[in-house]
Structure formats: C-alpha cells, structure tokens
C-alpha positions as CSV (number, residue, x, y, z in Angstrom):
1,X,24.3,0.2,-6.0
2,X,21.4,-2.1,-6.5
3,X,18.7,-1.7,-3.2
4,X,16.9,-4.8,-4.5
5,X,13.3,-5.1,-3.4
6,X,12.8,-2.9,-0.6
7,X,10.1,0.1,0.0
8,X,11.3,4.0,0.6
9,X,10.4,6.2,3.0
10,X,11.3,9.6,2.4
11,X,11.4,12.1,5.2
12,X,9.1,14.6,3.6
13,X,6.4,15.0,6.5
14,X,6.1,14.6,10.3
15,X,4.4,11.5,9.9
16,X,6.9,9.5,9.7
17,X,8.5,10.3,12.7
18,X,6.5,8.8,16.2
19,X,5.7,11.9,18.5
20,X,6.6,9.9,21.9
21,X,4.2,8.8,24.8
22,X,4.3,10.0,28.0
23,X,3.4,7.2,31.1
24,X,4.0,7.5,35.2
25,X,6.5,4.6,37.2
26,X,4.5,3.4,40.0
27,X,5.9,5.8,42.0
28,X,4.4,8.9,39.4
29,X,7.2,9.8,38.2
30,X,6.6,11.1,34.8
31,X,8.8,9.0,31.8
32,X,8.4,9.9,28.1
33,X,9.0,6.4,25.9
34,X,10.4,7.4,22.2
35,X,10.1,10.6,22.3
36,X,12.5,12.8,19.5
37,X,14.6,16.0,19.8
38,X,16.8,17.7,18.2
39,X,16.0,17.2,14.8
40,X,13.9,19.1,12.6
41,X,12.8,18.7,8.8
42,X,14.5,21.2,6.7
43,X,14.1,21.9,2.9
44,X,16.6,21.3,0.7
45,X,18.3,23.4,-1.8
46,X,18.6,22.5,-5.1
47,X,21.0,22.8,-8.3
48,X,19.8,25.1,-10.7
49,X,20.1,24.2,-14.2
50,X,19.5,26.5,-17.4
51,X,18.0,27.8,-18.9
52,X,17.0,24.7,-20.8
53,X,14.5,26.2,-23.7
54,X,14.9,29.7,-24.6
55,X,12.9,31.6,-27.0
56,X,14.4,31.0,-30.5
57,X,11.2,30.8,-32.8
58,X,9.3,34.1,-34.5
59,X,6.0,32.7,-32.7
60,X,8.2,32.6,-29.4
61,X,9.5,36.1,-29.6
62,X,7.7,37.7,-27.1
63,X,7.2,35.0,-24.2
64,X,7.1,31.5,-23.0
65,X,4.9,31.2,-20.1
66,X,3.5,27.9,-18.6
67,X,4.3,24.6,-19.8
68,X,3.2,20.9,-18.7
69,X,6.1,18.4,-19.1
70,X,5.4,14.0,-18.7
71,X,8.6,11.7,-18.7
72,X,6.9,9.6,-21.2
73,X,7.7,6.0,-23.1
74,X,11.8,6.8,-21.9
75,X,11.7,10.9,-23.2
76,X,10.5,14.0,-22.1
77,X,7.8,15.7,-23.9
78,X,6.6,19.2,-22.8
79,X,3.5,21.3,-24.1
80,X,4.5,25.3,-24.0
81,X,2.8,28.1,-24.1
82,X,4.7,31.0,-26.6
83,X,3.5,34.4,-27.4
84,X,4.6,36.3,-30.6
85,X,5.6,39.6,-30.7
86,X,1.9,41.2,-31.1
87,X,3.3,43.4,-34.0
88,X,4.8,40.3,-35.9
89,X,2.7,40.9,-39.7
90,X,3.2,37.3,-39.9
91,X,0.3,36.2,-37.5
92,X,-2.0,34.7,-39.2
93,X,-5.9,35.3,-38.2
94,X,-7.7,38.3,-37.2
95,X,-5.2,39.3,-34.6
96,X,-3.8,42.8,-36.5
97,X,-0.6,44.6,-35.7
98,X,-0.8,46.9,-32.9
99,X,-4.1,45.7,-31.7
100,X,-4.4,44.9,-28.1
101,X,-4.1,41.9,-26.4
102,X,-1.5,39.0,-26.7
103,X,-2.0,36.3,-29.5
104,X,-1.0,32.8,-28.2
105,X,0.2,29.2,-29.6
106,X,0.2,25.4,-27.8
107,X,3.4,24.2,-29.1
108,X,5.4,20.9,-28.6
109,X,8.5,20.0,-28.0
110,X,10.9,16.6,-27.0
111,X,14.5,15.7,-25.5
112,X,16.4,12.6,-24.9
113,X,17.6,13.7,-21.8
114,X,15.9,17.1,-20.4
115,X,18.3,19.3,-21.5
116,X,18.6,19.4,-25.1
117,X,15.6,19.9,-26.6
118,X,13.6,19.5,-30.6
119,X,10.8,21.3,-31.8
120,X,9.6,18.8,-34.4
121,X,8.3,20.1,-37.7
122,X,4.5,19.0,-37.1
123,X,2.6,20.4,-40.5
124,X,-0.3,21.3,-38.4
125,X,-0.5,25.6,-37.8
126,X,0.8,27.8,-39.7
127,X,3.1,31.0,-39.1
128,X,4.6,33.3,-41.6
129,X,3.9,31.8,-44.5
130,X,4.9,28.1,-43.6
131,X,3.5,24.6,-42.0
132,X,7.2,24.0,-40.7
133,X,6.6,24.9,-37.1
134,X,5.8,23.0,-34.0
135,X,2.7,25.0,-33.0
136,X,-0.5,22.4,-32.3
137,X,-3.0,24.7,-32.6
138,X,-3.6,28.5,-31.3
139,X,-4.5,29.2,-28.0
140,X,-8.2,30.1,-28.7
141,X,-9.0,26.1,-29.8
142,X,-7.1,25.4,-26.8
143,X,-4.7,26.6,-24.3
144,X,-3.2,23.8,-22.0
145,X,-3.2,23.9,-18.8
146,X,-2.3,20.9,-17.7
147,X,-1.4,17.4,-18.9
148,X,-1.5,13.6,-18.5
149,X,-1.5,10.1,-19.0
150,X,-5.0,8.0,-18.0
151,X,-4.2,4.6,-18.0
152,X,-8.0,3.7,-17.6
153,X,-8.5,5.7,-20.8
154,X,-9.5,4.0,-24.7
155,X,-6.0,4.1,-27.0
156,X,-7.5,6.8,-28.6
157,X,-7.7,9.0,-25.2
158,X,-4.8,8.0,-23.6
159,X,-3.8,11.5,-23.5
160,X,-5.7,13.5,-22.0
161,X,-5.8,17.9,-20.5
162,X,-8.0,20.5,-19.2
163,X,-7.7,24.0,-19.8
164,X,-10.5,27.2,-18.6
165,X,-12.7,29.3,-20.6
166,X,-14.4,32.0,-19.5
167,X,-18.3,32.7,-21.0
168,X,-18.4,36.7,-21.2
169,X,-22.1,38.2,-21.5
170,X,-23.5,41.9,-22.0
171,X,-26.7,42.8,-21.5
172,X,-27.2,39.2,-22.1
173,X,-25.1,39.3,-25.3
174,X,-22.0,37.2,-25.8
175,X,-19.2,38.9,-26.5
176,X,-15.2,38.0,-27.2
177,X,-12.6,38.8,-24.8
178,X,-11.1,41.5,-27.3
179,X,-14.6,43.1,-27.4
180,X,-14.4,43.2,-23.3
181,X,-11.4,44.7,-23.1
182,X,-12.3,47.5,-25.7
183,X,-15.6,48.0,-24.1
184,X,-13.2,48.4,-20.4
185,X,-11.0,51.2,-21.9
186,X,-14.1,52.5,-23.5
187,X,-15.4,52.9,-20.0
188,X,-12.0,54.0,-18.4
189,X,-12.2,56.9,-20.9
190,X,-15.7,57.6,-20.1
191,X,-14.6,58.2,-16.2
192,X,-16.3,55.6,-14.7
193,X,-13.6,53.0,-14.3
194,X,-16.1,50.0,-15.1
195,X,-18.7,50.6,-12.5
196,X,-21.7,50.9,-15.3
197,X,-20.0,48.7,-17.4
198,X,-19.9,45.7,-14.2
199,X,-23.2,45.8,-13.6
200,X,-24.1,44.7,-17.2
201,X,-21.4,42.1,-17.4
202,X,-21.5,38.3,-16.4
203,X,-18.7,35.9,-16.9
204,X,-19.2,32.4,-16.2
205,X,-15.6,30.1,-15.9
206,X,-15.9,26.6,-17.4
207,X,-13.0,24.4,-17.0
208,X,-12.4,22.5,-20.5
209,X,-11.1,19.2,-21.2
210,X,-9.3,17.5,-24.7
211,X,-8.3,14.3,-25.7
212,X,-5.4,12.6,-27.8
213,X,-4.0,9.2,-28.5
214,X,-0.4,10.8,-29.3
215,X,-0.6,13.8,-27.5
216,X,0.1,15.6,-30.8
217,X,-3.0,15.5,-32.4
218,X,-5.9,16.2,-30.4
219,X,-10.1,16.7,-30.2
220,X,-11.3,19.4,-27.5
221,X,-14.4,18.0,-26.0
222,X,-17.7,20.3,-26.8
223,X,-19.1,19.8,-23.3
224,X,-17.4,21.3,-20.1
225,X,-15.9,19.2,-17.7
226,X,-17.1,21.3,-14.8
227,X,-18.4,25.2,-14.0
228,X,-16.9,25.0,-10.9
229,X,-17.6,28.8,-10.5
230,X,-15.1,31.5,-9.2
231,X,-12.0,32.6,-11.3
232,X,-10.2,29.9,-13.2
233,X,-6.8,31.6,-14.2
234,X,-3.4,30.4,-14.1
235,X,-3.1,26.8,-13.7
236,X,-5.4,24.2,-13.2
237,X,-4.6,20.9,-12.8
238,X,-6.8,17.8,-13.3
239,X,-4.6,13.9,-12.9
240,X,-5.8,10.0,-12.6
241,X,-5.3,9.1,-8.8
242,X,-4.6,5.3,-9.2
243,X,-4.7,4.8,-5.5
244,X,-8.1,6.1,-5.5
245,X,-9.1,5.3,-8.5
246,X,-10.9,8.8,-9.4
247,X,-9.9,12.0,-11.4
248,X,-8.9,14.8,-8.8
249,X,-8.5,18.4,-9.9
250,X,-6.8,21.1,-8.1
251,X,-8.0,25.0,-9.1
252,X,-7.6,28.4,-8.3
253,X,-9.5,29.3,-5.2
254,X,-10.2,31.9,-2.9
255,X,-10.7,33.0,0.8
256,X,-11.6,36.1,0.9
257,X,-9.2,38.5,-1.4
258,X,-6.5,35.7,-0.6
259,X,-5.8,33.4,-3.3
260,X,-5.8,29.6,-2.1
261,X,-6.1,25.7,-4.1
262,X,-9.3,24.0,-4.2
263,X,-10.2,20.5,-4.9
264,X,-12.5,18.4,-6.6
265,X,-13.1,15.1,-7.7
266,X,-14.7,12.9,-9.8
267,X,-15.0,9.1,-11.5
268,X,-15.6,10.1,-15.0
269,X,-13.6,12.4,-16.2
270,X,-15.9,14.3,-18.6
271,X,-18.4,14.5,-15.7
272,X,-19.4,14.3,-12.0
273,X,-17.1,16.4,-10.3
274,X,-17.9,17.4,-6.8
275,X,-18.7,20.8,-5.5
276,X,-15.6,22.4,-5.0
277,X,-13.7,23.0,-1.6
278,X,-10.8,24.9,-0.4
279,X,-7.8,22.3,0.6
280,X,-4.4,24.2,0.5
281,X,-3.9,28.2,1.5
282,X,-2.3,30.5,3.4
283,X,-2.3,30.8,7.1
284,X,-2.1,33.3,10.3
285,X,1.6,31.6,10.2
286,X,2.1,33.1,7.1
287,X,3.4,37.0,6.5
288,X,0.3,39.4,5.9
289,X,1.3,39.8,2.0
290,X,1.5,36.5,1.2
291,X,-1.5,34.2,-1.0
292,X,-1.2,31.5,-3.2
293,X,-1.0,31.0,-7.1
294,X,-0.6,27.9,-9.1
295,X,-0.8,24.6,-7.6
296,X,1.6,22.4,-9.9
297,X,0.2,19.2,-7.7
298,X,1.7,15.8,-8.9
299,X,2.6,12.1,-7.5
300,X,5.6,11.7,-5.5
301,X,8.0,9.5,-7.3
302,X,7.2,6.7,-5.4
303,X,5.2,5.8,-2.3
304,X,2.4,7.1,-1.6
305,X,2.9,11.0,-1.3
306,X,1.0,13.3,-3.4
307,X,3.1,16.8,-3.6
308,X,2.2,20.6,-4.5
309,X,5.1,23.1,-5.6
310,X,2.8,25.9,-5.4
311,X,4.1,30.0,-6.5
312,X,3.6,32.1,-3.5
313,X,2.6,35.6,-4.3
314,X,4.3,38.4,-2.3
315,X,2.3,41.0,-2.5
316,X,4.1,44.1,-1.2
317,X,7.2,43.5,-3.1
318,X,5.3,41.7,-6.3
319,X,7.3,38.7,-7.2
320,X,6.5,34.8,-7.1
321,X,9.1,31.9,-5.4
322,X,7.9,28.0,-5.4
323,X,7.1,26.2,-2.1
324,X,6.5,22.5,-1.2
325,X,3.4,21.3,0.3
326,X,3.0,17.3,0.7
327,X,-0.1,15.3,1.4
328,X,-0.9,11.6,2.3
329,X,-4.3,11.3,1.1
330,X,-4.8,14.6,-1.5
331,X,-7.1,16.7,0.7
332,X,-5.3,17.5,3.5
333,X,-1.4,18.7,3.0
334,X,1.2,20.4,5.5
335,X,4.2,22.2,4.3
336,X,7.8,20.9,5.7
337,X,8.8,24.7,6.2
338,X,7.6,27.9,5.6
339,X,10.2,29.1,3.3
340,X,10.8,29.0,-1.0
341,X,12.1,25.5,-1.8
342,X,12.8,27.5,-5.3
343,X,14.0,30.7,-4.5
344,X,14.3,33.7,-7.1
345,X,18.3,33.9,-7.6
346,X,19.6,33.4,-10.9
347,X,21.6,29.9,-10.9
348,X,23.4,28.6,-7.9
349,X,25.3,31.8,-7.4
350,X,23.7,34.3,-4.9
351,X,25.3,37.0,-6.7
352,X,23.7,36.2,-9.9
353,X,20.5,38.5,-9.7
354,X,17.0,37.3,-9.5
355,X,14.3,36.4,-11.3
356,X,10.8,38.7,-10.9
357,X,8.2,35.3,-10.6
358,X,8.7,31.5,-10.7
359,X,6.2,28.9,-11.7
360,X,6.6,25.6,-11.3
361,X,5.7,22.8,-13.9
362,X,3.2,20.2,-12.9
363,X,5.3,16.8,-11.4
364,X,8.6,15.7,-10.2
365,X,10.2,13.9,-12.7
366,X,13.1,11.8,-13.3
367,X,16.0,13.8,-14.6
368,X,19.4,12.2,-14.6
369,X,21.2,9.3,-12.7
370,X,19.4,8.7,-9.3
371,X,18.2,12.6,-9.7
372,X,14.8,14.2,-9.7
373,X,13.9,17.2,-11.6
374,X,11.5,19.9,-11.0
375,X,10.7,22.0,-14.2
376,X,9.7,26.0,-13.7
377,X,8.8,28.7,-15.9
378,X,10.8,32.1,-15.0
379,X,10.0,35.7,-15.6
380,X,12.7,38.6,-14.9
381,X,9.5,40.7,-14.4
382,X,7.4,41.2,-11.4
383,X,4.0,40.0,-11.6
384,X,2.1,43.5,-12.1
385,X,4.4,44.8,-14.5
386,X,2.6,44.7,-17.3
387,X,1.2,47.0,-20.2
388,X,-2.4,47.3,-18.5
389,X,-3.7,49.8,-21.5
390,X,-3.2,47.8,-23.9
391,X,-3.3,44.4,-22.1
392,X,-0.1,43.4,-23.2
393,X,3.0,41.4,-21.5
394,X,6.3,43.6,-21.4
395,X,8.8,41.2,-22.8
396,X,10.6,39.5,-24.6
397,X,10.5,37.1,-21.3
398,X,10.1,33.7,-19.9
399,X,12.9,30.9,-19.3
400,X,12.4,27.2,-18.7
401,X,14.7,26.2,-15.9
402,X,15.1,23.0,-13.9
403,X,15.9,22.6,-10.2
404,X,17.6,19.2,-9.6
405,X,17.6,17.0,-6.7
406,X,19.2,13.5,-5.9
407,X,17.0,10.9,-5.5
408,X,14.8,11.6,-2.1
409,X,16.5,14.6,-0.9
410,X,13.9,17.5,-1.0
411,X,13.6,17.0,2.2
412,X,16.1,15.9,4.8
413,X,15.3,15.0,9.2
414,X,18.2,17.2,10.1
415,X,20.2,17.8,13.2
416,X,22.4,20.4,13.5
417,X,24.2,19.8,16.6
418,X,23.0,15.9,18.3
419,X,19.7,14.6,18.1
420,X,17.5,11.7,18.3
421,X,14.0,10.4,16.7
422,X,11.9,7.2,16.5
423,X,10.5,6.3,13.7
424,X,6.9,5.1,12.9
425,X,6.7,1.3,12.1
426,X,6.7,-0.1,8.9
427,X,7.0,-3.5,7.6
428,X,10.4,-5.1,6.5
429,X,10.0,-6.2,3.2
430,X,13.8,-6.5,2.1
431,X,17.0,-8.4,4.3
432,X,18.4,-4.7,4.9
433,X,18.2,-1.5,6.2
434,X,19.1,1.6,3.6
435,X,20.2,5.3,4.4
436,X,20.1,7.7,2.2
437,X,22.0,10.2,4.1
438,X,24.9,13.2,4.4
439,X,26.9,14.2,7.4
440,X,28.8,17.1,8.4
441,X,32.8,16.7,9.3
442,X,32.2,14.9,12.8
443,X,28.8,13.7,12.0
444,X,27.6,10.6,12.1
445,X,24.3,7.9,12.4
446,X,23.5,5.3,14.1
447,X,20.1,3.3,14.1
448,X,18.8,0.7,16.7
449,X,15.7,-2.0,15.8
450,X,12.5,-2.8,18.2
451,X,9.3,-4.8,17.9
452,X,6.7,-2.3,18.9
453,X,5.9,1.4,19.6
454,X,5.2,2.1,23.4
455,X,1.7,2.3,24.8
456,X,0.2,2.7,27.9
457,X,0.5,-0.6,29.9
458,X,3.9,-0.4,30.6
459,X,6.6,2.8,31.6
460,X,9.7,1.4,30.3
461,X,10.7,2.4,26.7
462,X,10.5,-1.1,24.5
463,X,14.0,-2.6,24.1
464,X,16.0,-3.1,20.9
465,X,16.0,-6.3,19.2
466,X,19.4,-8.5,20.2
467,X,21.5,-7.8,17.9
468,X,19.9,-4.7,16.5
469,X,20.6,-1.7,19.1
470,X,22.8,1.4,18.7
471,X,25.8,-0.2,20.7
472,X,25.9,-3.5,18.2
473,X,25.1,-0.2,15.2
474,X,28.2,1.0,13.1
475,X,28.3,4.2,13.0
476,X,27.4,5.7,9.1
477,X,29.0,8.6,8.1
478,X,29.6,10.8,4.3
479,X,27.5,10.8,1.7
480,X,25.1,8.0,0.2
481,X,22.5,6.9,-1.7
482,X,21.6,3.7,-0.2
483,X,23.6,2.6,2.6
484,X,23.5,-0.5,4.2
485,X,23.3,-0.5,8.0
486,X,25.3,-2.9,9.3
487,X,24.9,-4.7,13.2
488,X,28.2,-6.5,14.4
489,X,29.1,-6.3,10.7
490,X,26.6,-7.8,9.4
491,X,23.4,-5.9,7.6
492,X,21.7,-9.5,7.2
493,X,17.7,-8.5,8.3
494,X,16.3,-12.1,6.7
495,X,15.5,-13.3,10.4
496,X,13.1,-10.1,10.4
497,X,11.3,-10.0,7.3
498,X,7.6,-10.2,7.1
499,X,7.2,-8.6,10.5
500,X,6.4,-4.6,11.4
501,X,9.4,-2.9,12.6
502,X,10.3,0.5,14.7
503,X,13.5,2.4,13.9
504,X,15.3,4.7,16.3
505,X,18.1,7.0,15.0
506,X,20.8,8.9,16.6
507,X,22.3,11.9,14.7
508,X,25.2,14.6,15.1
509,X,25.5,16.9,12.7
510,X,23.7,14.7,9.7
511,X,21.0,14.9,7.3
512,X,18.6,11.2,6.8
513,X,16.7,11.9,3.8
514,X,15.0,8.3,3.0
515,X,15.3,5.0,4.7
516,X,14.4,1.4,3.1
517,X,13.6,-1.5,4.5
C-alpha cells in the first residue's frame, strides 16, 4: 500500500509519548490531563536469518570477524575481515608458518539481494600463488573498521573509512607488534609477567582514516585523523551527520575498568576533532558484570533518530549479545529496555544452541520488502577463549548472520492487558492517519484527534476535534503496515493539514510500532 507523502514516527523512545500534567479544580482537587498507563515500550524480537557468508576461501579458513556493510547504488556491498589458517605456506609476506600471531586480509564482497553473495576476482593481493582473489589489501596497510559514504566529499573521496593503529615504543625505540609480543613471552618466561618490561613500554593509539572513489581501490591517508588517546580496539566508527553537518565518531572508551562509547566530532574529516567524551555506558541499573564493547552507531532509516546496537560484554559468564540504544541528537541516548535485542540462540529455534559473542555491523539497512536488516558477526566461542601463548584465535569461526525486522518494528508501545497514551504533537503533513500495528486475539486500537497539549491555565483535559474522538474511531485490529484510521468511515484528514496535531490512543492487548501523519 502506497502511504503517499506523510512523515513516520516510530515508537523507539519515550519521547514521543506526552508524560501528562497534573492541575487542581477550583475546589483543589488534584486532575491529571493526558496522562498514559498501561503501556510500556518493549523490544522486539527478530527473525534470524543465516548464516549468509560462511568461510569458503583458503585466506578465510580460520575466521571472519568484523565487517562494515552500505546498501549502496541498489546492492549491498560489505568489507570483511578474514584470517587464514596461520600455518597456511601459502601466505605470502614475512608471516612464517607456526609463528605467532594471526595474519589478516580486507576483503570485498557484493549481493543483489543480501543473501547470496560474490567475491569478485579483484587482481589486486595475492594468495597462494594467484591474483584471483577478492582480498584489497592485507590488514597491516589497512584494517577497516568502519565505512561510509560522504556526500560532501570530491568524486575521488566519496568513499571514505577509519581504522586504529597503535605506535609501540621501547626504551624509546619503535618496535612491531610481533616484536611486542615476543618481548611479552620473553618476559613471562623470565618470571616477571611484564612488570619490567611495562615500565619501558609506550603505546600511543592513532585512529587512521582512507579514501576511495569506488570503495575498491583505495589511498590510506599518511596523517592521523585523531590521537584521541586511550585504547582504540574493536570497532570504531566515524559517519557524515547531514543534519549537523559535521563528521562524528564513536570509540572505545572507558570509566574506570568498565568499557563505555565516546564521542567526538569534527568539520573536516582529516582534522579538528574534539577532545573526546564519554556519551553511552553502563549504569548502577545494569548487572555488576556487565560493560560495553562495540558501538555499531548508524542513522535510523528515516526521521531523525540516530541508533547504537552495541555488544554487551558479560563478564562472569564471558559471552557478547547486541543491545539497542537510540538518540535524538547523537550525544545523549537511552535504551528502550535493558535486555539483548540480539540474543545469542542459534536461529529462531530456542533449542538450537548459542552462539559464544555477537557483534553487530555498523547500520540498519534495507533488506527485503518493507523489512530492515541488521547485519552481525558471530562467534561459537566465548570472548577469552583464546590461544593467549601464542596470541592466536581458536577457530575455524565467525558467521555473518542477519536479524530481520519489518519496517519500524524494533520497537513496539505495547499493552498487554488495556492501556492508554497521548502522544506528543506533530504536524499533519498527509490527509491521513497511519498505524503500523499488531494485536493480540481480542485486541484492538482506537485513536482520538485534539488541538493542543494541556497546560496550566485550565483543569479540564483538551477535547477531541468533532469528528475526530475515540467514539466517532473504528476500532483497528490484526496486523498492518500502514493502516488507515478511519472516523465515521471516513480517514479524510485534508480539513487538518498544515496545523500541529495531538494523538491519544487506546490499546487492549496491541502492539503500535509507527504512526504517520
């Protein structure tokens, strides 16, 4: 169904629901105008699809780990992280068999429709013997953390990603990351566990930026972005906010031993950024074990909501699930619930086993009809299980997976027995009112239409429009999209257009997911 010209609002925060106002009659009797009840915002469980890309190249045999994925020009392109098995004699480089340490590619891949996926033949790294691969480049040129499109950008940046690199000094001299970790287990067999060894070392974290007018070839820029200081592992994310028209990055943080997300911005990308500050962590809400890992910030769909599906670390049992965070403005965010969005079973089934850690890809992206499609790396392993002598991953591991929602139904205003809630006002820019919505056997929805929100000069709650209130309302009930509500038959809102609007709800046993007006 077409929804014509018309401006969603999903339910994925409080704010779009009015929190009441409290006056006194003239007699002091105590009235609360608009107030809601009965209805709370409740995650939303997704379908499960995959895995999508397994391992099935030599340079892949060991592990995929993070990827960034754009929906880009009408296909989906995703740049992937894949680790070789470190005893392949096919590796080209200095990397030798049963050395330690992993050895790393940034490969490429594309699919029509999300699911089915190429790795083109690229001609541009080499791996046994042959150019046929889809490798960009190792790791050590540059490892990607995350990905996108600047439309301010010159045709010849268009694409453009940061990743981290860390500068590692003893006694002043700079060393490789394979010289650190044999000088570590040089030191671990000496008895001292590092002590000596730390107070010679310094490591200064730069994060890194590259450009590319294809996204397939690219030039890593000789000049950090930013040495935001602090550790810069796992995933960083930098992204054009059009709205604000600056470069904002989100990076691993800390409070304390707890990890957290800080932020930073800037209006040139390959300089400026602000001194860093902590925007998204874990609170005394919170269980004791819990910190956070990667960010995986990106734009909402549409509207104006900028969203986090950030890995929550468990520390006493060791494994990662994904979580939703949403903000308004980018700085300050609140979470819909305090439970996994992505949880660890394997598939839809409860039954099917779990996964050890999840990490979600950067974005929300279009993935089917009317769906949305939230792309996450995961590991049967824990987090700390890991060969720690010889700094190597215990695999073969990592699966790309997707967890699929209709359009605008991450999130859902849900009552589970009767409830009621008044809305914020918004303008009516369309000639109808549209529910995206779901009700339980018995459930149903109605909506009723006023001018104004209450306020403190008067103690009676403002009345519906004529025409416009729950008992002229039809009541909506099963499953849809975009529903028209319709008044005395009729969903005509023509008469109202151009002017701001409040909308009051009823609900038994029904989930309202978006509305559009």
């Amino acid at each position: 169904m077409s929804t014509g010209q018309v401006s969603w609002h999903p339910m994925l925060d409080r704010y779009e629901v009015f929190c009441g106002y409290a006056n006194y009659t003239e007699d002091g009797r105590h009235v609360l105008q608009d107030g809601s009840s009965g209805v709370r915002l409740a995650l939303q469980r997704p379908e499960k699809a995959g895995p999508f890309f397994s391992r099935e190249r030599r340079w892949e045999a060991m592990l995929l780990n993070h990827m960034s994925l754009l929906y880009d020009q009408g296909r989906y392109r995703m740049w992937y992280s894949a680790w070789p098995d470190p005893d392949d004699p096919a590796i080209p480089g200095d990397h030798a068999p049963g050395s330690s340490g992993n050895p790393e590619y940034i490969c490429y891949a594309e699919s029509e429709d999300g699911l089915n996926w190429e790795r083109p033949e690229l001609g541009l790294c080499e791996y046994g013997g042959t150019r046929a691969t889809n490798i960009l480049f190792p790791a050590g040129y540059f490892g990607f953390h995350s990905i996108f499109v600047d439309p301010t950008a010159p045709p010849e940046e268009r694409y453009r990603a940061v990743d981290a690199r860390g500068e590692i000094r003893v006694d002043g001299r700079l060393i490789t990351k394979q010289e650190l970790i044999r000088l570590r287990a040089e030191a671990d067999a000496a008895g001292d566990a590092g002590a000596e060894l730390a107070t010679r070392l310094k490591m200064t974290n730069f994060l890194r930026g590259a450009v590319s007018p294809d996204g397939i070839h690219w030039e890593c820029l000789e000049e950090p972005l930013a040495a935001p200081g602090g550790a810069l592992d796992t995933q960083n994310i930098v992204a054009y906010d059009e709205e604000r028209g600056q470069y904002v990055a989100y990076l691993r943080g800390g409070v304390g031993r707890r990890r957290s997300v800080r932020y930073s911005c800037s209006k040139d990308f390959r300089q400026g950024w602000t001194e860093t500050r902590i925007v998204f962590a874990t609170d005394s809400q919170d269980p004791w074990d819990v910190d956070v890992y990667t960010p995986a910030y990106g734009r909402y769909p549409t509207g104006m909501h900028r969203i986090m599906f950030p890995s929550f670390y468990h520390r006493a049992s060791d494994v990662l699930d994904i979580h939703l965070a949403v903000s308004r403005d980018g700085v300050n965010w609140t979470r819909p619930e305090r439970r996994a969005l992505v949880d660890r079973a394997v598939g839809n089934d409860v039954g099917g086993g779990e996964f050890g850690s999840l990490y979600a890809a950067p974005g929300l992206l279009p993935l089917g009809e009317d769906g949305y499609g939230l792309a996450y790396l995961a590991n049967r392993r824990n987090h700390n299980e890991w060969d720690w002598k010889r700094h190597r991953v215990i695999g073969p591991d990592g699966e790309y997976w997707w967890a699929k929602w209709k359009r605008d139904r991450l999130v859902a205003l849900q009552a589970d027995a009767g409830g009621k809630a008044t809305l914020v006002e918004r303008p009516c820019v369309g000639d109808r009112l549209l529910a995206n919505f779901r009700t339980e056997p018995g459930g149903w929805l109605q909506f009723e239409l006023t001018p104004e929100i209450p306020n403190r000069t008067g103690w009676e709650q403002p009345p519906a429009i004529p025409g416009y209130s729950f008992s002229d309302c039809a009541p909506l009930q099963g499953d849809s999209l975009a529903q028209p509500v319709t008044w005395n038959g009729k969903a005509d809102l023509s008469a109202l257009k151009g002017t701001d609007v409040v909308i009051r709800v009823k609900m038994v046993r029904a989930k309202l997911f978006a509305l559009a007006i």
